[in-house]
DRENGU-945694 format. One line per field, with one value per residue (C-alpha): residue number from 1; residue in one letter; chain; x, y, z. Coordinates in Angstrom, 1 decimal. Layout:
N
lovex = NUM/...
tikol = a/...
vogu = A/...
x = X/...
y = Y/...
z = Z/...
***
This chain:
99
lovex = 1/2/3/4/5/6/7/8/9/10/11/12/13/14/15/16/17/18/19/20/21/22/23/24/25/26/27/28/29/30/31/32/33/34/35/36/37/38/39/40/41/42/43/44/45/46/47/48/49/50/51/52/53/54/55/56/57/58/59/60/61/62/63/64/65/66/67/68/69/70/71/72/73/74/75/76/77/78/79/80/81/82/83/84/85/86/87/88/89/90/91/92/93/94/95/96/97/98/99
tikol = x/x/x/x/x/x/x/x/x/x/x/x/x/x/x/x/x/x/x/x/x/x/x/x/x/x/x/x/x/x/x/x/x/x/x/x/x/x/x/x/x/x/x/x/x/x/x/x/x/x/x/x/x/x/x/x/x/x/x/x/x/x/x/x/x/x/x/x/x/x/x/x/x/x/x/x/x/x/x/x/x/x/x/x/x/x/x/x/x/x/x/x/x/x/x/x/x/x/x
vogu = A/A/A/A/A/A/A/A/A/A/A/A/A/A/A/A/A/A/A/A/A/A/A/A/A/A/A/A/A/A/A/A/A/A/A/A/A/A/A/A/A/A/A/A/A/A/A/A/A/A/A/A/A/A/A/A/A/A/A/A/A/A/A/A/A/A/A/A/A/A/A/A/A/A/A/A/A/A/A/A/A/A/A/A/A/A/A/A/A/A/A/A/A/A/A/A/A/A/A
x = 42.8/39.9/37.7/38.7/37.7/34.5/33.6/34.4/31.9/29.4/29.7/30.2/26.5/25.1/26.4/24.8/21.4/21.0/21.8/19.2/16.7/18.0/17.6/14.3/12.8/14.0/12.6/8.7/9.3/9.9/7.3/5.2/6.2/5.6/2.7/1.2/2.2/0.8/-2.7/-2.2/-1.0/-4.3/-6.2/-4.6/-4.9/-8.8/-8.8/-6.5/-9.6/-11.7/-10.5/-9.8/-13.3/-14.8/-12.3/-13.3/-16.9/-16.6/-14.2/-15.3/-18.8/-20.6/-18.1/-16.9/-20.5/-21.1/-17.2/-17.1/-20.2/-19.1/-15.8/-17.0/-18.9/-15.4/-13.5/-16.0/-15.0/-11.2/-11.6/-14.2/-11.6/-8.9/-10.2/-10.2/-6.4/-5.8/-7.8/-6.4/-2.8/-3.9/-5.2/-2.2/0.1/-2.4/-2.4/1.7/1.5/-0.1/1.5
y = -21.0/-19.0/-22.2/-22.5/-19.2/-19.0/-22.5/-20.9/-18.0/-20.4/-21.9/-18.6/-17.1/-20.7/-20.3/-17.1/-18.5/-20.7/-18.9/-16.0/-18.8/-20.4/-16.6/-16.0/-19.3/-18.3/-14.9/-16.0/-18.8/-16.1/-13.9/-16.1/-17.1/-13.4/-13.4/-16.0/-14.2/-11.3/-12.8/-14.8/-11.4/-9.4/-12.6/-12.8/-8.9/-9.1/-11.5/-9.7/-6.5/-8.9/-10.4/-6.8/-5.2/-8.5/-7.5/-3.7/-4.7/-7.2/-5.2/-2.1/-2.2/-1.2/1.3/3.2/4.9/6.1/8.0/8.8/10.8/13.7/13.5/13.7/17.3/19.4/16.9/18.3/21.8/22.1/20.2/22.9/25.9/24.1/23.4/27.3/27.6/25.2/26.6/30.0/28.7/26.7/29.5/31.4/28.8/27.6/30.7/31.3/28.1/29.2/32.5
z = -14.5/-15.9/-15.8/-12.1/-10.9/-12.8/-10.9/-7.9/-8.6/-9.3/-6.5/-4.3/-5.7/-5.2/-1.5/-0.9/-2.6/-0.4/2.8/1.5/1.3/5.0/6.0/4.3/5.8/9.0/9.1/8.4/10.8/13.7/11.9/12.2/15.6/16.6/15.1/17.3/20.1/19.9/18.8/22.5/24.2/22.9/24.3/27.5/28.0/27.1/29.9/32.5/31.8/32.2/35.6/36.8/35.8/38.0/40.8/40.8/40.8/44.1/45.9/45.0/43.5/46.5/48.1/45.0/44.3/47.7/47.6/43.9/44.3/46.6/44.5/41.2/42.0/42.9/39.8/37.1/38.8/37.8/34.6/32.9/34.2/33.2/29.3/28.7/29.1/26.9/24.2/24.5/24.8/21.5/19.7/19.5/18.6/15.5/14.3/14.2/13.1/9.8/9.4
***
């Protein structure tokens, strides 16, 4: 009887081994094929800013510097008033911060 149930242990962790092996293999298989597919994401997303930056340039190469230019005199405007506020509302909270 003893002799039976010690077999059947044997054979239960023997089970398990392999299946943690199975898993294991199966794991750096999708690792692997994740792997592969980010590489080709990050390529096709240098070529998507790629494509766009040619786009912008035809369609709006000529156009966009004649607009931008009135525009970017009142956009510098808010940005330098705004970047005080900030820093005071910073301030304060650094400080109880470190209190």
């Amino acid at each position: 009887m003893t002799e039976k149930f010690i077999e059947d242990l044997v054979a239960e962790q023997q089970r398990i081994a392999d299946t943690i092996v199975k898993l294991k293999g199966e794991i750096k298989q999708v690792h692997d094929s994740v792997g592969d597919k980010e590489v080709k994401i990050q390529e096709l997303a240098g070529k998507l800013d790629v494509l766009k930056q040619v786009h912008d340039f035809y369609t709006k190469g000529v156009i966009q510097p004649e607009q931008q230019q009135p525009q970017q005199q009142p956009q510098q405007l808010p940005p330098q008033e705004v970047e005080p506020e900030p820093q005071s509302v910073f301030n304060p909270d650094q400080q109880e911060g470190q209190n």
